[in-house]
Kinemage of the C-alpha trace (Angstrom):
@kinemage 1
@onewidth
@group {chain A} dominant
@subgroup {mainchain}
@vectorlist {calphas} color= white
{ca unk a 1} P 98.962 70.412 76.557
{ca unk a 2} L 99.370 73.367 78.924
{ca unk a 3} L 102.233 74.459 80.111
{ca unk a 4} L 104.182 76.521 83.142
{ca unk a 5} L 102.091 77.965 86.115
{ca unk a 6} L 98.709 77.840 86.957
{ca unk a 7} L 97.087 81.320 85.975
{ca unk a 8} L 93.964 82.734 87.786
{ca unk a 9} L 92.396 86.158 86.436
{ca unk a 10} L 90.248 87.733 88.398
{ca unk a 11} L 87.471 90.148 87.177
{ca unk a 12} L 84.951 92.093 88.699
{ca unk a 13} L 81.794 92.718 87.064
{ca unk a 14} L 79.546 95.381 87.258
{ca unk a 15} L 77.070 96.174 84.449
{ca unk a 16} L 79.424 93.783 81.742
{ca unk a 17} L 76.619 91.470 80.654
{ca unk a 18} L 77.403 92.816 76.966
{ca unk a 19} L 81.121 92.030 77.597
{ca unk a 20} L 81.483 88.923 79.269
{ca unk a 21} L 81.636 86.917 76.462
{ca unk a 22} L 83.743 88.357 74.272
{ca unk a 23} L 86.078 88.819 77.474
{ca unk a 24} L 86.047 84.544 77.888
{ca unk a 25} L 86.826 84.371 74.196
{ca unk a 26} L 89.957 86.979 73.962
{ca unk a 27} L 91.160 85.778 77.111
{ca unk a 28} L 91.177 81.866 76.039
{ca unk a 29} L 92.814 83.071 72.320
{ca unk a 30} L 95.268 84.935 74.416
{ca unk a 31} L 95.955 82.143 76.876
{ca unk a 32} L 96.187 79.273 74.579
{ca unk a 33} L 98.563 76.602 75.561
{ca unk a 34} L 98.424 78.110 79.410
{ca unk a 35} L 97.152 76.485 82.166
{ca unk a 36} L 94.690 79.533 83.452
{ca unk a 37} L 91.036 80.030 84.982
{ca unk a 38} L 88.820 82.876 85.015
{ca unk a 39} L 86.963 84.378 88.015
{ca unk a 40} L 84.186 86.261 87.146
{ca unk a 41} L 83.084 88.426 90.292
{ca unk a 42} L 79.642 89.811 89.889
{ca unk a 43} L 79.502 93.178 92.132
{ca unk a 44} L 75.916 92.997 93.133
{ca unk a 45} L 75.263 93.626 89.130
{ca unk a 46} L 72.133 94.991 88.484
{ca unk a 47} L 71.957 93.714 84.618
{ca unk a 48} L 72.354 90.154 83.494
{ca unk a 49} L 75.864 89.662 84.030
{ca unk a 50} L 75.748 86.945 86.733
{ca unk a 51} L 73.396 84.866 84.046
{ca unk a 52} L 75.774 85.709 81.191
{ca unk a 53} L 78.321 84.672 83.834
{ca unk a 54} L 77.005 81.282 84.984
{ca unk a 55} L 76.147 80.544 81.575
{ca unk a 56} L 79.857 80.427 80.583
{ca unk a 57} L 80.657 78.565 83.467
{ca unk a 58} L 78.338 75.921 82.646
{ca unk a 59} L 79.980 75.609 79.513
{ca unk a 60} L 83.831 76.249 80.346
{ca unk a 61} L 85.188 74.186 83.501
{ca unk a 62} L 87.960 76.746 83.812
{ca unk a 63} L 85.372 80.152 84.465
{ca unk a 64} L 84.370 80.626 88.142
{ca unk a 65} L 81.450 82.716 89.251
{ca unk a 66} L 81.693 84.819 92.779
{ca unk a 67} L 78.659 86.711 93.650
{ca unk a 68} L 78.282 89.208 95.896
{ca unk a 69} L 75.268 90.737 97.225
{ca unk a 70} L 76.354 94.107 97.824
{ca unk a 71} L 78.156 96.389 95.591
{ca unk a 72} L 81.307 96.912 97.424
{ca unk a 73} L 83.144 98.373 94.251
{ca unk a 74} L 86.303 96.977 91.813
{ca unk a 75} L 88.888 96.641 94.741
{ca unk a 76} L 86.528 94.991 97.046
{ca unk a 77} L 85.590 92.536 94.255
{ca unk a 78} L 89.460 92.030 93.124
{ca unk a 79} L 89.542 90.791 97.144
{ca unk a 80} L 87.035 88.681 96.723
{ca unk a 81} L 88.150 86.836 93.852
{ca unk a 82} L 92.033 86.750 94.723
{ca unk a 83} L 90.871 85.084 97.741
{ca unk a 84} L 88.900 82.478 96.027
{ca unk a 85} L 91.439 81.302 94.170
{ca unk a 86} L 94.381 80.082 96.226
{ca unk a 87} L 95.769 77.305 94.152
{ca unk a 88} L 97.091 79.386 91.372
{ca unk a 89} L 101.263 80.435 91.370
{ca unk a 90} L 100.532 83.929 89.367
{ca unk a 91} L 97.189 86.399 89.611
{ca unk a 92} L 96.141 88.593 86.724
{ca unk a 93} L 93.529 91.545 87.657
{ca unk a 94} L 91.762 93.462 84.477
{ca unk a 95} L 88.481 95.071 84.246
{ca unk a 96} L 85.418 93.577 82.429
{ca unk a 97} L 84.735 96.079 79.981
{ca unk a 98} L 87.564 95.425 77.686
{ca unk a 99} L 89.427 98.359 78.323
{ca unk a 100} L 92.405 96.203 80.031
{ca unk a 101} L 92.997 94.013 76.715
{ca unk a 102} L 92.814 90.429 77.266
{ca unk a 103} L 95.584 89.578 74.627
{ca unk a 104} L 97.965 92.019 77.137
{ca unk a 105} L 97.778 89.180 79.540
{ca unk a 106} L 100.282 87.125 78.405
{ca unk a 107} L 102.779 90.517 78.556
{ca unk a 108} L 102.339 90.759 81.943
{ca unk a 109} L 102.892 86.849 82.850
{ca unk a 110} L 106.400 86.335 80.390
{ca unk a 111} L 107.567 89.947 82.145
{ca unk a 112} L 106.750 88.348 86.008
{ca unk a 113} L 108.247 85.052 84.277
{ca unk a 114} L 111.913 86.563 84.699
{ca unk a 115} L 112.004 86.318 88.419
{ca unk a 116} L 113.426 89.702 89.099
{ca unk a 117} L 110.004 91.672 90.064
{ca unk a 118} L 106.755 90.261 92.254
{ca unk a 119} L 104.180 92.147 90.446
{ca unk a 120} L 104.111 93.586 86.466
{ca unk a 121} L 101.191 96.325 86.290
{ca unk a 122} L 100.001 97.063 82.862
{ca unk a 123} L 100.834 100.887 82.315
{ca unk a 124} L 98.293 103.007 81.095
{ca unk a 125} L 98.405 104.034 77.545
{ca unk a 126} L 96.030 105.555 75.144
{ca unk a 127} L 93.273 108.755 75.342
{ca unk a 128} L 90.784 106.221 76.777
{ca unk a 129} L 89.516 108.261 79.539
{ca unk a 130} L 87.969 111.762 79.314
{ca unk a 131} L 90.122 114.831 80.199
{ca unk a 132} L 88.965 115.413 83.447
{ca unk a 133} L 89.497 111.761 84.534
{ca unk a 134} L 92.589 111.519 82.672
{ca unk a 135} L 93.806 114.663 84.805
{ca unk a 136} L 92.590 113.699 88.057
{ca unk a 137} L 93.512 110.019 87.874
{ca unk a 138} L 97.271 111.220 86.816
{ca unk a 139} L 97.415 112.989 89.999
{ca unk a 140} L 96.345 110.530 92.218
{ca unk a 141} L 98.379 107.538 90.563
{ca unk a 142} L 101.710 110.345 90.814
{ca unk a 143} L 100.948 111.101 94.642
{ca unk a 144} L 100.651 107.322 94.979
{ca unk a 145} L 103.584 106.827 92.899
{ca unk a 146} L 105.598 108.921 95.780
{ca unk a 147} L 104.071 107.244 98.981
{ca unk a 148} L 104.214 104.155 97.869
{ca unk a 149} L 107.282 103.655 95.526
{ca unk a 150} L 104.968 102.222 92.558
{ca unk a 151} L 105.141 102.964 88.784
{ca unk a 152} L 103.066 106.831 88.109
{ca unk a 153} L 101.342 104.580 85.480
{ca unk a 154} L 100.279 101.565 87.487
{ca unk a 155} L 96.216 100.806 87.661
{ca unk a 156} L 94.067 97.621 88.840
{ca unk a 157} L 95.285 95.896 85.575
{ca unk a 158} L 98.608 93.938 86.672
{ca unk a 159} L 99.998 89.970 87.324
{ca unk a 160} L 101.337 89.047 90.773
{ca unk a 161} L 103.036 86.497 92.339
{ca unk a 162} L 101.980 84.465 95.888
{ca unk a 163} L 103.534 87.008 98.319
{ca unk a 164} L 102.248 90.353 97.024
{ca unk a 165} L 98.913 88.038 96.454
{ca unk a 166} L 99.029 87.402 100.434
{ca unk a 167} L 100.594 90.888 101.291
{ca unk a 168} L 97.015 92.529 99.345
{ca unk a 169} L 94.761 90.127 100.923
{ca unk a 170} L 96.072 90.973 104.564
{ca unk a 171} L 96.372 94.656 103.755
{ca unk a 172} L 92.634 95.605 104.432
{ca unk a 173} L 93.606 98.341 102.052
{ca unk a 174} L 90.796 100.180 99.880
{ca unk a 175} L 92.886 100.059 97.222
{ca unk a 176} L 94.360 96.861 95.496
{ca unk a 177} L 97.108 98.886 93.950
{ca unk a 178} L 97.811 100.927 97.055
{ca unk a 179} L 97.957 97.423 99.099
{ca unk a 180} L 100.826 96.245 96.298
{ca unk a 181} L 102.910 99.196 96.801
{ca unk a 182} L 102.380 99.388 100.450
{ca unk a 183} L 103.373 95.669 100.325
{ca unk a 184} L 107.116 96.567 99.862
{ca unk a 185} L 108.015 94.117 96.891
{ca unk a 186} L 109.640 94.557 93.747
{ca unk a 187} L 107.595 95.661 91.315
{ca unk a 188} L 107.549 97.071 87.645
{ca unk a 189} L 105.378 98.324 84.660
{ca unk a 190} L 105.040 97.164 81.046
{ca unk a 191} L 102.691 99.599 78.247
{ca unk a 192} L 99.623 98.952 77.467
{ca unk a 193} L 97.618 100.747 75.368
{ca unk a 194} L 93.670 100.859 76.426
{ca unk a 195} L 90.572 100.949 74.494
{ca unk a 196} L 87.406 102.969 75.045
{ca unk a 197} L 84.748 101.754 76.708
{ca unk a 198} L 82.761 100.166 74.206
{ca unk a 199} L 79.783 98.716 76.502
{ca unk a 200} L 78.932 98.537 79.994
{ca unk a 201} L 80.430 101.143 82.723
{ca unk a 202} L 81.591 101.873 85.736
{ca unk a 203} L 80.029 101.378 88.964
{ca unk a 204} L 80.996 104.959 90.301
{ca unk a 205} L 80.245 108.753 89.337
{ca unk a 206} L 83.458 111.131 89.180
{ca unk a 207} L 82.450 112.256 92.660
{ca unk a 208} L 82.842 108.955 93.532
{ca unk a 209} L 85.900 108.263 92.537
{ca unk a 210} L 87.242 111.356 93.862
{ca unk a 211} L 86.126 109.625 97.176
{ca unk a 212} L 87.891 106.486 96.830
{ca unk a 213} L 91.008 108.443 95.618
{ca unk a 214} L 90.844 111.243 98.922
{ca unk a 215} L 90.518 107.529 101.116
{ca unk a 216} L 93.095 105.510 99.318
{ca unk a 217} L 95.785 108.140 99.547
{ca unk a 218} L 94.935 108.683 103.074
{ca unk a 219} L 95.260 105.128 103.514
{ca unk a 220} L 98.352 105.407 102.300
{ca unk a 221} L 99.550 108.445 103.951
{ca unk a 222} L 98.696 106.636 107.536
{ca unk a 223} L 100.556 103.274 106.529
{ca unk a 224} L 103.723 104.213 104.614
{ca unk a 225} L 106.850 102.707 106.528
């Protein structure tokens, strides 16, 4: 019998169709004896993750499917998919590619569980990321850290509770963990160590992510209170 809240994790999916699976599988082993779904957001996926996707829906009740038609990127899909699930009491957010460790989940949920913080991210751990990424990204997540009051190692993989939920969908921000520092509520960061990539990638080029980084902290810079 399951037991406490109602979990919803939201992933987006972009070129995962080798991951999906064993994703459903960790993430059920990790949540046993939870009551939790899984939304599956395919990001205009060129590959065969919205069939790999719909075929574990058919055959799990508790997996979701959102598909978009246009690749708007991981924090456009984390929208998406925290919006489609509004009867949930906690949200989890982790990548598809199994970098964000499903069995980390349940971390996140028993640290949010003591009431004194509205979102746990996941901290980054681990030389899972090349240099140049690693060295860029550290940058970005330590300006962001200052504008925004968040933990230097905080990334898309975190649990959060109904008002930071609301505060990121009405945000309009381009950046999901830019919206929950921006949203003002007590927050906090547990380690987690990451794994390499070991299928499937990203949706965006390093230019690309400078890009989103430049906008993000600008969108910060114009909103800080």
């Amino acid at each position: 019998m399951s037991a406490g809240p109602r979990v919803a994790v939201v992933v987006p999916v972009y070129r995962s169709a080798a991951t999906l699976v064993p994703l459903a599988q960790r993430l059920a082993a990790a949540l046993e004896g939870r009551d939790w779904r899984l939304r599956l957001v395919i990001d205009a996926s060129p590959d065969d993750s919205a069939r790999v996707a719909v075929d574990l829906s058919a055959a799990d009740p508790r997996i979701a499917v959102t598909g978009l038609t246009v690749n708007g990127g991981q924090h456009a899909a984390l929208v998406h998919g925290l919006a489609a699930e509004p009867d949930a009491d906690v949200w989890v957010c982790l990548d598809a590619d199994l970098q964000d460790p499903p069995e980390a989940v349940p971390r996140l949920l028993d640290r949010l569980a003591e009431d004194d913080v509205e979102a746990v991210f996941a901290g980054r751990r681990g030389a899972y990321e090349s240099r140049l990424r690693r060295l860029t990204g550290t940058a970005h997540r330590v300006l962001a850290a200052r504008l925004t009051g968040l933990p230097p190692d905080a990334g898309a993989f975190l649990a959060m509770g109904p008002r930071v939920r609301a505060a990121v969908l009405a945000a309009q921000a381009p950046s999901v963990v830019l919206a929950v520092g921006l949203a003002r509520r007590p927050v906090t960061s547990v380690p987690v160590a990451r794994d390499r990539r070991s299928e499937g990638r990203s949706a965006w080029t390093a230019r690309a992510r400078l890009r989103q980084s430049a906008r993000s902290l600008g969108w910060a810079l114009r909103h800080r209170r």
